[in-house]
N, CA, C and O atoms as CSV, one atom per row, in Angstrom:
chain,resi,resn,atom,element,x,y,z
A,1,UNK,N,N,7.107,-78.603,-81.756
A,1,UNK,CA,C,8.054,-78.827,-80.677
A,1,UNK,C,C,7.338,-79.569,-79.544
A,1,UNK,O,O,6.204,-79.337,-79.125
A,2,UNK,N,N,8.376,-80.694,-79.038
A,2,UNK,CA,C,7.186,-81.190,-77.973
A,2,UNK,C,C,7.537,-80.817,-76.470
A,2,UNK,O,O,8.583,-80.172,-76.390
A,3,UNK,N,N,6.999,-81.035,-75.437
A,3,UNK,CA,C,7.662,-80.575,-73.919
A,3,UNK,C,C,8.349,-81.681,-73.801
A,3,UNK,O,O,7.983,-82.783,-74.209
A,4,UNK,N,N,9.444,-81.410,-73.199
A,4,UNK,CA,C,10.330,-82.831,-73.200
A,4,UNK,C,C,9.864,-83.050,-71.305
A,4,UNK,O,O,10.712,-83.697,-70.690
A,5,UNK,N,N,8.840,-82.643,-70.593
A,5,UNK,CA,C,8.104,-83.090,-69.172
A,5,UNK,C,C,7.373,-83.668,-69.479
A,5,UNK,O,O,6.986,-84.377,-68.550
A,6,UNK,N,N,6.738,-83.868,-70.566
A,6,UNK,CA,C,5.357,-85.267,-71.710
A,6,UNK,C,C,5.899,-85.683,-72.011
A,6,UNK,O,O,5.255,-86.233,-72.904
A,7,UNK,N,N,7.685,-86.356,-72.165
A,7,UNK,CA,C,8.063,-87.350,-72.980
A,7,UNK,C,C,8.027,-88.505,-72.394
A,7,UNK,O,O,8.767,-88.828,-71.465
A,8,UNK,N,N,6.662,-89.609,-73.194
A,8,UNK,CA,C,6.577,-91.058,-72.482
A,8,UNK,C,C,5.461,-91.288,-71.634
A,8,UNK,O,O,4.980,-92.355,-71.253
A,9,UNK,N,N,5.087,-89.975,-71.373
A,9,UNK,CA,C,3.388,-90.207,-70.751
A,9,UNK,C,C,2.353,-90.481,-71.980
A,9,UNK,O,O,2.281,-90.034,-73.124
A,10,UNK,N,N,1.765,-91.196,-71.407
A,10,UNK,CA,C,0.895,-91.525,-72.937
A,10,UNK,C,C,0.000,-90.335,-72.629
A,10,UNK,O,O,-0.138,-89.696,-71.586
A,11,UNK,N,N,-0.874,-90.149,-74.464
A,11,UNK,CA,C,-1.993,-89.649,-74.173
A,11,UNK,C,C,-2.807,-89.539,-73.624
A,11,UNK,O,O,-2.947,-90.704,-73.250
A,12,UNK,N,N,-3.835,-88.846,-73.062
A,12,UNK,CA,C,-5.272,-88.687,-72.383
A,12,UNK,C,C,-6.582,-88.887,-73.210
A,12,UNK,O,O,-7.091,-87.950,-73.825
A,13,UNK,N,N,-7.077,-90.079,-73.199
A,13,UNK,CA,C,-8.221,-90.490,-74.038
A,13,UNK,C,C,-9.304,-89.430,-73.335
A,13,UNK,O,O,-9.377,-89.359,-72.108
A,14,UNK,N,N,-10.186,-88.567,-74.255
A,14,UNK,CA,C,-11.452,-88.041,-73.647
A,14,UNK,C,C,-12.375,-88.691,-72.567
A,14,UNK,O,O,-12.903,-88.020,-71.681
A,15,UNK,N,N,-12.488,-89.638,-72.660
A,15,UNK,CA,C,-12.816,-90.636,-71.769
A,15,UNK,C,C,-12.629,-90.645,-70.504
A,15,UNK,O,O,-13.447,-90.726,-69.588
A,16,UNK,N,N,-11.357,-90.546,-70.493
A,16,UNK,CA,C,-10.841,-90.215,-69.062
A,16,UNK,C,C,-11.282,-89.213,-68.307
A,16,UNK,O,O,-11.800,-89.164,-67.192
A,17,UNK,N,N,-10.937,-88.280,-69.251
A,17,UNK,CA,C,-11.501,-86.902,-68.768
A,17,UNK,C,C,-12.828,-86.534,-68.063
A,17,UNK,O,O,-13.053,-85.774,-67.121
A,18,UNK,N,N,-13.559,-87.240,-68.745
A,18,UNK,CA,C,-14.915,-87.088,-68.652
A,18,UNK,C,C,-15.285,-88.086,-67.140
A,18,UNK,O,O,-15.780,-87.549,-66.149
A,19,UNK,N,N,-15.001,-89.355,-67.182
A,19,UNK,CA,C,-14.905,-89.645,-66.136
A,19,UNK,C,C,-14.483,-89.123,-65.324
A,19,UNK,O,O,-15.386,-88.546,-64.718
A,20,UNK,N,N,-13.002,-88.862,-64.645
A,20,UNK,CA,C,-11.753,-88.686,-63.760
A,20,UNK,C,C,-12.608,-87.378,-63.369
A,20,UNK,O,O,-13.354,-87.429,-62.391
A,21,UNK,N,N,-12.516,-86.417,-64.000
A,21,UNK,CA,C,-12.831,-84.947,-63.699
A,21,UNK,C,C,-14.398,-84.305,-64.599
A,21,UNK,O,O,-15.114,-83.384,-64.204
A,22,UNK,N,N,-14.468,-84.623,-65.084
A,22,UNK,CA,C,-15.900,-83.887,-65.595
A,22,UNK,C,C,-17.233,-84.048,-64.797
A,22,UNK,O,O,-17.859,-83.183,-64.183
A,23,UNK,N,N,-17.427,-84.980,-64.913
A,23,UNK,CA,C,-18.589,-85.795,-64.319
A,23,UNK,C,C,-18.752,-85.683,-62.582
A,23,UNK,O,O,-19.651,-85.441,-61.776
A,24,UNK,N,N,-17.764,-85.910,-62.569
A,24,UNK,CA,C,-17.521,-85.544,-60.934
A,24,UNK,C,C,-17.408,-84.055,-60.287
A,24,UNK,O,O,-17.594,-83.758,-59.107
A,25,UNK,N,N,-17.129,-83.380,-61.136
A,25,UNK,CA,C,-17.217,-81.864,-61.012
A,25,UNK,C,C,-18.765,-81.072,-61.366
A,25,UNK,O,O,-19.165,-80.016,-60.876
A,26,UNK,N,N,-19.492,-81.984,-62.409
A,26,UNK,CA,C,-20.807,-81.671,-62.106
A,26,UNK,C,C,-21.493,-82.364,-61.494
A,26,UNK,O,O,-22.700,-82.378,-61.737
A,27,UNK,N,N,-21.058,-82.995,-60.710
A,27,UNK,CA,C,-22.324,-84.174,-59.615
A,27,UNK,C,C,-23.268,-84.854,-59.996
A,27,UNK,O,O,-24.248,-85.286,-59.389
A,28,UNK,N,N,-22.849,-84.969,-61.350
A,28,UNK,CA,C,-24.341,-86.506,-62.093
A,28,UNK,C,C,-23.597,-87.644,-61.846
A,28,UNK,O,O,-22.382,-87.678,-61.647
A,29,UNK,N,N,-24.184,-88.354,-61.860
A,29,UNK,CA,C,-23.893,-89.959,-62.127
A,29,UNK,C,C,-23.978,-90.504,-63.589
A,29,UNK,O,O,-24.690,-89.956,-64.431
A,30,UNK,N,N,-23.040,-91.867,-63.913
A,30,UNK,CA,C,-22.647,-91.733,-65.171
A,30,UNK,C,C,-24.364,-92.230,-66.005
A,30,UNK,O,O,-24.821,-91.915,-67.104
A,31,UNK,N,N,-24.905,-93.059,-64.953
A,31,UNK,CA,C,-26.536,-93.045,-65.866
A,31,UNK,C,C,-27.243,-91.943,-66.003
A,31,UNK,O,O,-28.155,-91.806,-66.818
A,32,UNK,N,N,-26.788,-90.957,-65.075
A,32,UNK,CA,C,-28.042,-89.634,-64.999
A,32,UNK,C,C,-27.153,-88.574,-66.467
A,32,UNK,O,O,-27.698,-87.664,-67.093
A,33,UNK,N,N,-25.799,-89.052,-66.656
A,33,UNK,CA,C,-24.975,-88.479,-67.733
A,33,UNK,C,C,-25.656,-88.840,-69.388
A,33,UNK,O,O,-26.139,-88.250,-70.355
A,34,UNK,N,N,-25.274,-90.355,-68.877
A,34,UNK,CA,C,-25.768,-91.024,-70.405
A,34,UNK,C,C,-27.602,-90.098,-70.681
A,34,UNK,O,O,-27.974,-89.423,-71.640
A,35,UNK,N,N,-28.177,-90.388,-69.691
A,35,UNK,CA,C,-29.648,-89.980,-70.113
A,35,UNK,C,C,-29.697,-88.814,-70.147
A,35,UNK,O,O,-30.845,-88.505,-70.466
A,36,UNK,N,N,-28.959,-87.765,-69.965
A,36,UNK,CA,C,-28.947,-86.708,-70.514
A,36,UNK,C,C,-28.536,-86.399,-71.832
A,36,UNK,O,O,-29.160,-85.689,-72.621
A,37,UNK,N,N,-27.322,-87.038,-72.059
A,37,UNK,CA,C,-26.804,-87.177,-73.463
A,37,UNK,C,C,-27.433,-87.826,-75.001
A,37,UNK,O,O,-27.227,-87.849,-76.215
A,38,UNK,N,N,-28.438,-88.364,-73.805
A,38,UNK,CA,C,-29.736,-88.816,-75.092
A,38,UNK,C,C,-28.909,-90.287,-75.430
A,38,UNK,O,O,-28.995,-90.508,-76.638
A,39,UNK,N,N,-28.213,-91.245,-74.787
A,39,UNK,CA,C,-27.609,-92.374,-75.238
A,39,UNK,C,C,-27.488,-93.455,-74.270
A,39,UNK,O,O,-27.426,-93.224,-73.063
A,40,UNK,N,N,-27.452,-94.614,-74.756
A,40,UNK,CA,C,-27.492,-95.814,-73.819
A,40,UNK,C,C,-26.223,-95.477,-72.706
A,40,UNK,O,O,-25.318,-94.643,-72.678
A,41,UNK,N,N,-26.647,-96.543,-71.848
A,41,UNK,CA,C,-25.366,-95.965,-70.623
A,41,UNK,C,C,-24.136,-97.064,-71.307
A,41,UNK,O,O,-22.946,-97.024,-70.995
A,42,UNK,N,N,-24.701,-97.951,-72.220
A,42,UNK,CA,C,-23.395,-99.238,-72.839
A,42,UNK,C,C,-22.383,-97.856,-73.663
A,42,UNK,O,O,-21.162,-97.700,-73.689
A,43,UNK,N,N,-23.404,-97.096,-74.211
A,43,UNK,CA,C,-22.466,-96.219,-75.543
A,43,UNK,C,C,-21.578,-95.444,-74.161
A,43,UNK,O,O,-20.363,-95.605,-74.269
A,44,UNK,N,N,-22.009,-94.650,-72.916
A,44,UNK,CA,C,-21.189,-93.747,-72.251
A,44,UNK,C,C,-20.232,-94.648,-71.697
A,44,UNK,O,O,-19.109,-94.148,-71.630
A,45,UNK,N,N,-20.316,-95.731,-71.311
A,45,UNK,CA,C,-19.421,-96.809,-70.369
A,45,UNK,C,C,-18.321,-96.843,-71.358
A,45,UNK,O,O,-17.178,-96.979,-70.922
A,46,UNK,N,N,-18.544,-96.723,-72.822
A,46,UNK,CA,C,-17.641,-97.748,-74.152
A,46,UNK,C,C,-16.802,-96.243,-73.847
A,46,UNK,O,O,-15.634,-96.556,-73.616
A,47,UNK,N,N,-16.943,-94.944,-73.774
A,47,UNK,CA,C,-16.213,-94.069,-73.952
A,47,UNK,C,C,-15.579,-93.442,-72.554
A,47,UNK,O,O,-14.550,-92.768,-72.502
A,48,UNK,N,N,-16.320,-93.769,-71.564
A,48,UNK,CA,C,-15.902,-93.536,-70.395
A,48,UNK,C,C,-14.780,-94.798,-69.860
A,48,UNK,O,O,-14.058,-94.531,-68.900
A,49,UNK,N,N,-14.710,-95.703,-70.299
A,49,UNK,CA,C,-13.609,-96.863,-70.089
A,49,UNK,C,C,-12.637,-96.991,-71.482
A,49,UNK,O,O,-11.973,-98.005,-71.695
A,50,UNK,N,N,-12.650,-95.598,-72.573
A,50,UNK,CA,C,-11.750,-95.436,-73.047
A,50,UNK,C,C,-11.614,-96.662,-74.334
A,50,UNK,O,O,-10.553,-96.979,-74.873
A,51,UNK,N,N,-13.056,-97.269,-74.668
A,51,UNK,CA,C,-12.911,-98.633,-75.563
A,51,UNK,C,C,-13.851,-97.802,-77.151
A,51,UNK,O,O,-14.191,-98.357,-78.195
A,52,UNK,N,N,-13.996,-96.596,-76.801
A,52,UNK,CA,C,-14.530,-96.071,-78.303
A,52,UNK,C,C,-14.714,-94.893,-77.915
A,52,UNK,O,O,-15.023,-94.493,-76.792
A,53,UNK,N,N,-14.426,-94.040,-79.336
A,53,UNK,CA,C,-14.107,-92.763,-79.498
A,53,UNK,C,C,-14.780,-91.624,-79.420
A,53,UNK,O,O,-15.908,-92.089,-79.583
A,54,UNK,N,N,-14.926,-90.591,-79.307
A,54,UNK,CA,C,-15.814,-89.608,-79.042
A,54,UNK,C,C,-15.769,-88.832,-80.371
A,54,UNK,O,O,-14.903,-88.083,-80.823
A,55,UNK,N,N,-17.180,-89.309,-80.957
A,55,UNK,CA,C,-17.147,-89.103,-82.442
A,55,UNK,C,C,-17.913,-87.433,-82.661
A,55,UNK,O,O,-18.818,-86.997,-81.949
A,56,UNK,N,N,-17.255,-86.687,-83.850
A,56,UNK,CA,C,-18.247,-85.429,-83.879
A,56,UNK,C,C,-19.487,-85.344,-83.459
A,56,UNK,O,O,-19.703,-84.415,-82.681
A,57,UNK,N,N,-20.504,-86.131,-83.773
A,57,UNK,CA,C,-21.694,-86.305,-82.843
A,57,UNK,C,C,-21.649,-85.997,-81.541
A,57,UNK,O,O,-22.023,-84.969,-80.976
A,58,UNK,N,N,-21.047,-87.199,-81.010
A,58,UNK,CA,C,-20.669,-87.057,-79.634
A,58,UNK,C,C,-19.952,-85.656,-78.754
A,58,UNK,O,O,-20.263,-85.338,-77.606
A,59,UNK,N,N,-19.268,-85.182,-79.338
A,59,UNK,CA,C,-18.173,-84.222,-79.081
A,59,UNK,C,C,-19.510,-83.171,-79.103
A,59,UNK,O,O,-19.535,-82.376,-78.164
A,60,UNK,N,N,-20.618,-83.090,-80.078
A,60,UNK,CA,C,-22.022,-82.000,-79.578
A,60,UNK,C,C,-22.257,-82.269,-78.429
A,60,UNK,O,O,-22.080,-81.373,-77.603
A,61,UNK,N,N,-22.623,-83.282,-78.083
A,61,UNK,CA,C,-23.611,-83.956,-77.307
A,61,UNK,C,C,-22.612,-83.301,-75.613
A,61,UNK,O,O,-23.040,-82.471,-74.811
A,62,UNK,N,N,-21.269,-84.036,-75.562
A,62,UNK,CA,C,-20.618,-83.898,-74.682
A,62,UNK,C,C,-20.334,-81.925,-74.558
A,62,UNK,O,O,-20.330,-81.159,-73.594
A,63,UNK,N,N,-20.128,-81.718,-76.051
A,63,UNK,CA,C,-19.872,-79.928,-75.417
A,63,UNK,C,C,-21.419,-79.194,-75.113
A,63,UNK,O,O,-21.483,-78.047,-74.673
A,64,UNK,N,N,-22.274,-79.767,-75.320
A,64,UNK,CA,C,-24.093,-79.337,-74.234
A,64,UNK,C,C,-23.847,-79.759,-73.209
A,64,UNK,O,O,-24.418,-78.877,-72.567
A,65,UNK,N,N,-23.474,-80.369,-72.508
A,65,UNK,CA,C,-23.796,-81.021,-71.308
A,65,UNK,C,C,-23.167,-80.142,-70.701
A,65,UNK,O,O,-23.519,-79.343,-69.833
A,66,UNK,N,N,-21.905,-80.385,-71.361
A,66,UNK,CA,C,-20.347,-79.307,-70.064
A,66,UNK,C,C,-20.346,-77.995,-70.335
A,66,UNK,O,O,-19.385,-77.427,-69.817
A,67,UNK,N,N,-21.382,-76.982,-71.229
A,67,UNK,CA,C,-21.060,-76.103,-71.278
A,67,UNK,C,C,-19.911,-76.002,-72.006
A,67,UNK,O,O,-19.336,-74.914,-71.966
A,68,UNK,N,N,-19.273,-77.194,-72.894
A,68,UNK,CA,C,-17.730,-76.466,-73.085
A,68,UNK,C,C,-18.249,-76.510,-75.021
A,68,UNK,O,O,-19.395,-76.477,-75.467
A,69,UNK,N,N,-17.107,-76.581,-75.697
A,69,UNK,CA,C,-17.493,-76.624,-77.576
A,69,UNK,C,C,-16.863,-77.872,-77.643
A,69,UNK,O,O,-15.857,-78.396,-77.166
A,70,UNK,N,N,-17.969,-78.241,-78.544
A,70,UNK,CA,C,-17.536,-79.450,-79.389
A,70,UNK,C,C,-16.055,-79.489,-79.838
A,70,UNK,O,O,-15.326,-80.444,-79.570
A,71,UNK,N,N,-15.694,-78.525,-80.457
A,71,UNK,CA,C,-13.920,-78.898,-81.117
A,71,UNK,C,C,-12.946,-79.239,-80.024
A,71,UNK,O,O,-11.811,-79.659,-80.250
A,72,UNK,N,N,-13.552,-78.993,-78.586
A,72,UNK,CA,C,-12.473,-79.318,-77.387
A,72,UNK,C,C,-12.609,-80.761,-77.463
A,72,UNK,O,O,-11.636,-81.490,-77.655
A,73,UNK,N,N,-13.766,-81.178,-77.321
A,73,UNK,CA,C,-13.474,-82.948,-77.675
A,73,UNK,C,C,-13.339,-83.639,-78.677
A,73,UNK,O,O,-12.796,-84.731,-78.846
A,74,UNK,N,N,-14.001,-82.776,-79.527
A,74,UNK,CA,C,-13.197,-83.494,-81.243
A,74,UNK,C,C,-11.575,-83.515,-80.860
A,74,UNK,O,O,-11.095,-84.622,-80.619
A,75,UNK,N,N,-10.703,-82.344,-80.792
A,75,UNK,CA,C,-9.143,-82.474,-80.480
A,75,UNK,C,C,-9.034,-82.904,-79.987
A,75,UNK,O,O,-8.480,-83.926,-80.392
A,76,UNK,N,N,-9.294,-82.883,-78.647
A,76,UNK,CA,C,-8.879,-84.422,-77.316
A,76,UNK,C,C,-8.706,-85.555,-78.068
A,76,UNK,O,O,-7.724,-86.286,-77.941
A,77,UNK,N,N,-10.087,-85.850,-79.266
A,77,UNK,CA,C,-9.840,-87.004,-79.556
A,77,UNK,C,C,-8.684,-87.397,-80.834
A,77,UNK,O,O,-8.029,-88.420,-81.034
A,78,UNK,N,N,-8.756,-86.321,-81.445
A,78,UNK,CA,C,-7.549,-86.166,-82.872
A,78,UNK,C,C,-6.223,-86.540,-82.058
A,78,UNK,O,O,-5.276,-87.158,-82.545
A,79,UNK,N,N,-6.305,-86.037,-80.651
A,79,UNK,CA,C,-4.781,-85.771,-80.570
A,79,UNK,C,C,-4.816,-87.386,-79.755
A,79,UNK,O,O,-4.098,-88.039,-80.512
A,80,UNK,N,N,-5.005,-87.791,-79.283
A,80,UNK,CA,C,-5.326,-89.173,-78.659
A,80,UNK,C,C,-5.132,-90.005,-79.816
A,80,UNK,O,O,-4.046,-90.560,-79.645
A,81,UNK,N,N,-5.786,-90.480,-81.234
A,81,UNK,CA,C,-5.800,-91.393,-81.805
A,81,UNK,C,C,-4.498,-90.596,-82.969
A,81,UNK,O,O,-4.039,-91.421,-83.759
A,82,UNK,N,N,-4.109,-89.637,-83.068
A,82,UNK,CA,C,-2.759,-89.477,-83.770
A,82,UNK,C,C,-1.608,-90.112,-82.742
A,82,UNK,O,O,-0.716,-90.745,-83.305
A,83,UNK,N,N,-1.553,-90.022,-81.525
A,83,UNK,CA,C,-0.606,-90.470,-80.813
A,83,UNK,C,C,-0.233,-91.829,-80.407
A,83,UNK,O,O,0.807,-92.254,-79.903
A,84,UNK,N,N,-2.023,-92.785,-80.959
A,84,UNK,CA,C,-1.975,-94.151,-80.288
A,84,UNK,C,C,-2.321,-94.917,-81.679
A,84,UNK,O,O,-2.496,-96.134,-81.636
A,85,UNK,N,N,-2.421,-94.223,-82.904
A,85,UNK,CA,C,-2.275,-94.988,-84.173
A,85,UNK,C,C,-1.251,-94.952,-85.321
A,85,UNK,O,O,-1.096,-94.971,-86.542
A,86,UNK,N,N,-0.770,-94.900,-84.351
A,86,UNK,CA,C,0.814,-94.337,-85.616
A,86,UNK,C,C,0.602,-95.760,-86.794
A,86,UNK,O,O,0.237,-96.776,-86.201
A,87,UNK,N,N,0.742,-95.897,-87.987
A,87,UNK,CA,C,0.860,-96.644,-88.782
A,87,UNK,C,C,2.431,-97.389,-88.673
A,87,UNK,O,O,3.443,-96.750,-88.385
A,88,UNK,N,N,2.412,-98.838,-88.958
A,88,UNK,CA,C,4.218,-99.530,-88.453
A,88,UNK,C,C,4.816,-98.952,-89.249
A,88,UNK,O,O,5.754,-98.303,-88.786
A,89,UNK,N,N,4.642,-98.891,-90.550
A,89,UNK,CA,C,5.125,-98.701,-91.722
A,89,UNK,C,C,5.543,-97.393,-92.190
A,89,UNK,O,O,6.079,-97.152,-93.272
A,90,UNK,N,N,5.253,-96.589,-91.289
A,90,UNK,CA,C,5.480,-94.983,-91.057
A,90,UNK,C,C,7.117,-94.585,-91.720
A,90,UNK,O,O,7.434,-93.812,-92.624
A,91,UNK,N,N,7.906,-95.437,-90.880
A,91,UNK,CA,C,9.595,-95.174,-90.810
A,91,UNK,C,C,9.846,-95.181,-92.563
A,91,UNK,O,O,10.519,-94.366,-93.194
A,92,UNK,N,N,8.955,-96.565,-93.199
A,92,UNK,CA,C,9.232,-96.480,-94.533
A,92,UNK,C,C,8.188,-95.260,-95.865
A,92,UNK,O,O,7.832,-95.478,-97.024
A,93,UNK,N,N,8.076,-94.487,-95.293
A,93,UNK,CA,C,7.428,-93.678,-96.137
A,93,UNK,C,C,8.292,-92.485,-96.292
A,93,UNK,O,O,8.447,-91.674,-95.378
A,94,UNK,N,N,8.976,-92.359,-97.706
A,94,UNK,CA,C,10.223,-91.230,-97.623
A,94,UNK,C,C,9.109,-89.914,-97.623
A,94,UNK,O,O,7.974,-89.771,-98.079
A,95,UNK,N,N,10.217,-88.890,-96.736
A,95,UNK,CA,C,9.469,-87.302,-96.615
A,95,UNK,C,C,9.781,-86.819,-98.111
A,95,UNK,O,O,10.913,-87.107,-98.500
A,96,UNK,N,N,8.910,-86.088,-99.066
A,96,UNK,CA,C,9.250,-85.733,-99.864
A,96,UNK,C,C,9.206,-84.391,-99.728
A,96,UNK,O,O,8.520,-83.942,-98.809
A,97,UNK,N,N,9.925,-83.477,-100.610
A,97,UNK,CA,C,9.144,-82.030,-100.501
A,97,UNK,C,C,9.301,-81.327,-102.096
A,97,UNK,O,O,10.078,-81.768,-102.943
A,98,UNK,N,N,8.637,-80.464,-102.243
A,98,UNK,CA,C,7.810,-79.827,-103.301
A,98,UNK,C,C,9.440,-79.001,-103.697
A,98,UNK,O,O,10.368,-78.683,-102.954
A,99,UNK,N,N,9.253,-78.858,-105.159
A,99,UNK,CA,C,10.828,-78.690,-105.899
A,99,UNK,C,C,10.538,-76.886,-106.041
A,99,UNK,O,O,11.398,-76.160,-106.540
């Protein structure tokens, strides 16, 4: 069931998050972030400007830093790229179900 108060807001890329509110709530800077995370500041910029994904790896890396678990940013990101990759061809795939 979806909230019909989210209908038409797009998703929230992890990215955002991490920028908008994470980062800023622990008072690093996004180079003093990346070098903690053990990664170039190009790889944190690509995910902090929302241009690449926050891969299981990453989703460790990011749930050490914040104290939070990895599966919170793995889902952020499942639910982000289910919402912004729908396949075109979707409409033509009949629902089948089991007899």
């Amino acid at each position: 069931m979806t909230n019909p108060l989210l209908k038409g807001l797009r998703p929230t890329h992890p990215g955002e998050i991490l920028r908008e509110d994470v980062l800023p709530a622990l008072g690093i800077s996004k180079s003093k972030a990346a070098s903690d995370l053990r990664i170039s500041r190009q790889q944190l910029y690509d995910i902090l400007g929302e241009k690449k994904p926050v891969t299981p790896q990453m989703a460790h890396r990011i749930g050490k830093l914040t104290g939070t678990s990895p599966e919170l940013w793995a889902a952020m990101q499942m639910r982000y790229d289910l919402a912004t990759q729908v396949p075109e061809e979707l409409d033509l795939i009949p629902a089948r179900e089991a007899a």
